[in-house]
C-alpha positions as CSV (number, residue, x, y, z in Angstrom):
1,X,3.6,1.3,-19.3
2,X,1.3,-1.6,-19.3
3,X,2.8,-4.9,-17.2
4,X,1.1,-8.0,-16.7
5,X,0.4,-9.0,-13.0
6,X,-0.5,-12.4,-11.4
7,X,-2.4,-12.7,-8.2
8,X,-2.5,-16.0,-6.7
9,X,-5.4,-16.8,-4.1
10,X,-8.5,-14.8,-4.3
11,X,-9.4,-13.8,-0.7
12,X,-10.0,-10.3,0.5
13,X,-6.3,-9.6,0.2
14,X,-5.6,-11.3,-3.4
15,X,-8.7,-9.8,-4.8
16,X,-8.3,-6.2,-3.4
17,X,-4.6,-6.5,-5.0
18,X,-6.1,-7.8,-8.3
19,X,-8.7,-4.7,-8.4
20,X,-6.6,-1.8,-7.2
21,X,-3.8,-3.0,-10.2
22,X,-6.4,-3.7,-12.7
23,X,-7.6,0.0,-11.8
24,X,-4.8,1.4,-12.7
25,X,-5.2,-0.2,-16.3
26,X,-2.7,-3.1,-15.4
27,X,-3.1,-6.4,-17.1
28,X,-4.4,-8.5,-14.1
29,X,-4.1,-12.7,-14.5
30,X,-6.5,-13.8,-10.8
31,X,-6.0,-17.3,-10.3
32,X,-7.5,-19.2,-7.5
33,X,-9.0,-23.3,-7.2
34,X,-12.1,-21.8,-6.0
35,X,-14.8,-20.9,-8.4
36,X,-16.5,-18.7,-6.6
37,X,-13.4,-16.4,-6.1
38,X,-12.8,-16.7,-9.5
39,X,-15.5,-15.7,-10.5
40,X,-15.9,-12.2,-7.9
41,X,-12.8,-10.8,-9.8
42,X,-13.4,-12.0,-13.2
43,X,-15.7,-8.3,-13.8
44,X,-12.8,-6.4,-13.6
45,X,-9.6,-8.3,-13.8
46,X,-8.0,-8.6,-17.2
47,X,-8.0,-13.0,-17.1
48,X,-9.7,-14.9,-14.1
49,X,-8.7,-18.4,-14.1
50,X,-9.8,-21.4,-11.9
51,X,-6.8,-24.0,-11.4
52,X,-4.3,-25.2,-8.9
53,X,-1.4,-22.8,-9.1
54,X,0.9,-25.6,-6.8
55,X,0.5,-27.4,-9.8
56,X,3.0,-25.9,-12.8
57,X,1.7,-28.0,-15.3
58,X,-2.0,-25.8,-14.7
59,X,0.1,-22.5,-14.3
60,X,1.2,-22.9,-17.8
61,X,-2.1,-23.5,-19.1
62,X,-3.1,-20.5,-17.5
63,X,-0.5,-18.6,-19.4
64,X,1.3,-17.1,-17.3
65,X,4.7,-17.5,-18.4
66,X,4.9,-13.8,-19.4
67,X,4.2,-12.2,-16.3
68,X,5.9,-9.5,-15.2
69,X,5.0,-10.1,-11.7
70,X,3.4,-12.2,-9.1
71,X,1.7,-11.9,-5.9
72,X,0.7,-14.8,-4.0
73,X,-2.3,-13.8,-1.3
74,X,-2.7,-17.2,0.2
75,X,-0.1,-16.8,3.4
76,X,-2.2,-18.9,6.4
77,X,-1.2,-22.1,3.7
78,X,2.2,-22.5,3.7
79,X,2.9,-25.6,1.8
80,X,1.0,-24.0,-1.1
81,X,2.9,-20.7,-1.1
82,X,5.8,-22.7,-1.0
83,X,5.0,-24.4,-4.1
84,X,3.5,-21.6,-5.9
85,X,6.7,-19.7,-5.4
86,X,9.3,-22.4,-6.8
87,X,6.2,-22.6,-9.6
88,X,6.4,-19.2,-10.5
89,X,10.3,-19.1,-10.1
90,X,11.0,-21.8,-12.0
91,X,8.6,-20.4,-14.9
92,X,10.9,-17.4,-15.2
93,X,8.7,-14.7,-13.4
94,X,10.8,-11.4,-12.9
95,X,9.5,-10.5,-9.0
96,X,7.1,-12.6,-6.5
97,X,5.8,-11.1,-3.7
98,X,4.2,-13.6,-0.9
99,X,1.9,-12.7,1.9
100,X,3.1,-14.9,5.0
101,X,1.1,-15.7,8.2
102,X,3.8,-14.8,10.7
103,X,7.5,-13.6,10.2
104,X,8.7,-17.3,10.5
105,X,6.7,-18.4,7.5
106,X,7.8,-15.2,5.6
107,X,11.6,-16.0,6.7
108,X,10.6,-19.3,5.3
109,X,9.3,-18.1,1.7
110,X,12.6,-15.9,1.3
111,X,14.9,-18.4,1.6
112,X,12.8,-20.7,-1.5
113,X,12.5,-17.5,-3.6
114,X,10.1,-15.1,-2.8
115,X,11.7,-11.7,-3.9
116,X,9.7,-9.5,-1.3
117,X,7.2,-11.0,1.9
118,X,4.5,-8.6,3.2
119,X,2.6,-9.2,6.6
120,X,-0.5,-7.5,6.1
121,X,-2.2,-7.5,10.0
122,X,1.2,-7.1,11.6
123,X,1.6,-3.9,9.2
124,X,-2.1,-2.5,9.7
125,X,-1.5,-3.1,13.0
126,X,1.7,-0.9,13.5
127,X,0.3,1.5,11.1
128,X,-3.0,2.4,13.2
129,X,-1.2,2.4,16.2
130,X,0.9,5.3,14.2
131,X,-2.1,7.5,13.5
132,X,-3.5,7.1,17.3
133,X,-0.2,8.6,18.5
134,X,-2.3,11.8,16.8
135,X,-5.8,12.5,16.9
136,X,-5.6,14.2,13.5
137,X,-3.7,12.0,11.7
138,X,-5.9,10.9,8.6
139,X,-3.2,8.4,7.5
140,X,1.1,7.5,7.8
141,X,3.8,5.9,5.5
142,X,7.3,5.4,6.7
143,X,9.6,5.7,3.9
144,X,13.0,4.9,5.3
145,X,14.3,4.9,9.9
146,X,13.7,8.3,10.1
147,X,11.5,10.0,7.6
148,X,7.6,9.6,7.1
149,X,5.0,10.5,5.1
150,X,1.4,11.6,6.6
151,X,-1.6,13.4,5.7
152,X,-3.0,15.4,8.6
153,X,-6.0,17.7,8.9
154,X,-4.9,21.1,9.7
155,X,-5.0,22.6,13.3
156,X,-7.4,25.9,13.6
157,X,-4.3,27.8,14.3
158,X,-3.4,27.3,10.3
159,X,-6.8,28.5,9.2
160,X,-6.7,31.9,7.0
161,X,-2.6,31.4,6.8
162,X,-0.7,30.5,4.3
163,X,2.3,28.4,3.5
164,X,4.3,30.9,3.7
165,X,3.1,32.4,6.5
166,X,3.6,29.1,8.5
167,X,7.4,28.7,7.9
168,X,6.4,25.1,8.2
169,X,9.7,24.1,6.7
170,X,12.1,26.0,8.8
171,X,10.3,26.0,12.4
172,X,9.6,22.4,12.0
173,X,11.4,20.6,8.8
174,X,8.1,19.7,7.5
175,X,7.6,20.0,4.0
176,X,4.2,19.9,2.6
177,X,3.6,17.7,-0.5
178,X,0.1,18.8,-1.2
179,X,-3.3,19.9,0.1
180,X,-6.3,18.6,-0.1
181,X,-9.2,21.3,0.5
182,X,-12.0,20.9,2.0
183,X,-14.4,17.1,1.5
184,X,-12.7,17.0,-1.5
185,X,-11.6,13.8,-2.0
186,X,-8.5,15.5,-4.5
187,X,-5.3,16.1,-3.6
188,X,-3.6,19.1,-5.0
189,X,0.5,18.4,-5.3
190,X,2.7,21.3,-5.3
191,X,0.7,23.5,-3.4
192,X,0.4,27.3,-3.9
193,X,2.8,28.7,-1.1
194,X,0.3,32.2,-0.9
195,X,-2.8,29.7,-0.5
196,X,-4.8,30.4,2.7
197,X,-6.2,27.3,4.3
198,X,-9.8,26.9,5.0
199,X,-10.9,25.2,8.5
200,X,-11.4,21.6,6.9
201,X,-8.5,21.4,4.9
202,X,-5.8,18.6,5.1
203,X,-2.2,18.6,3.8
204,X,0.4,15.8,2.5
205,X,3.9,16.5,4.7
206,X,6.8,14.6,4.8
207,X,8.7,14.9,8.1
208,X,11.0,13.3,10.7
209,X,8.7,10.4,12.5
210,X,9.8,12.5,15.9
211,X,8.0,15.5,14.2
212,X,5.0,12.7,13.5
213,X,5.3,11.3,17.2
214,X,4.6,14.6,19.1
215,X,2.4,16.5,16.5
216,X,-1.0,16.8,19.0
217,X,1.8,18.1,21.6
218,X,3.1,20.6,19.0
219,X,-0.3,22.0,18.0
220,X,-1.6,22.2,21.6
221,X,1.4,24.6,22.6
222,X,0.8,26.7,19.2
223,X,4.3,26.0,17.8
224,X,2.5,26.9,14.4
């Protein structure tokens, strides 16, 4: 179903927010005071609007009132997320999400309204450091304390086996979500278990993060 999405401040976070929803065939309001940002997303984004979303008064002319959601991308400024989110909160909008600078400003923005706070470096940050812990990790979601998500290219040990074949599930508690085969840049879900990898091939797993944290270990001593 189609929901209407606002993204306040236009930088390379706001407008890569503004472009992946709009993608996905959302209805995308960008609003930043700067022209030329307004202007990079208005291609693809449903409504791009130049005005001063601290101000309600120009929030209402932008029409926003109906949004089902908000994201507000400009975290280094606090005052103006601030006022954006007791803007948007007082217009009615269901669910803001803020980007904050640091976890004081995004302790900050919770406690004036902000429904969810993301901090974008700190998380790329932990999340690379996630993959290095294995060389062929291609990327890694945690989904609660003890479970993750990753996709992994397979070790050569896998090649010409099968799923079944592996036992991955039993030997390891890893279940496998889907494959991707090959370059391609498709990911099958619900794999085949009588499908026989092929040396490039990567795979979606869900696992214990203590499965994640000693995978290169696992494959150099042929557990699989």
């Amino acid at each position: 179903m189609q929901k209407t999405y606002l993204v306040l401040g236009l930088g390379i976070f706001g407008s890569s927010a503004a472009k992946e929803l709009s993608k996905y065939g959302q209805d995308v309001i960008a609003i930043d005071r700067d022209m030329t940002c307004v202007e990079r997303v208005q291609e693809f984004v449903s409504h791009a609007v130049c005005c001063d979303f601290t101000d309600i008064d120009e929030l209402k002319s932008a029409g926003v009132a109906e949004a089902n959601a908000a994201i507000i991308a400009t975290g280094s400024h606090l005052e103006e997320s601030i006022l954006a989110i007791m803007n948007l909160k007082q217009l009615g909008i269901p669910f803001v999400l803020a980007k904050a600078k640091n976890k004081k400003y995004g302790e900050i923005m919770k406690k004036i309204g902000a429904d969810k706070v993301v901090l974008p470096e700190k998380e790329a940050g932990v999340r690379m450091a996630k993959t290095l812990l294995a060389w062929n990790v291609i990327d890694l979601m945690d989904i609660d304390n003890d479970y993750s998500i990753m996709e992994i290219k397979i070790p050569s040990s896998w090649t010409g086996k099968s799923l079944i074949e592996l036992d991955l599930r039993n030997k390891l508690g890893m279940n496998v979500l889907g494959i991707r085969e090959g370059e391609s840049h498709n990911l099958g879900i619900n794999p085949d278990p009588n499908y026989r990898f092929k040396a490039n091939d990567a795979v979606l797993v869900i696992a214990e993060k203590t499965i994640f944290s000693h995978y290169d270990e696992l494959v150099k001593e042929k557990v699989f």
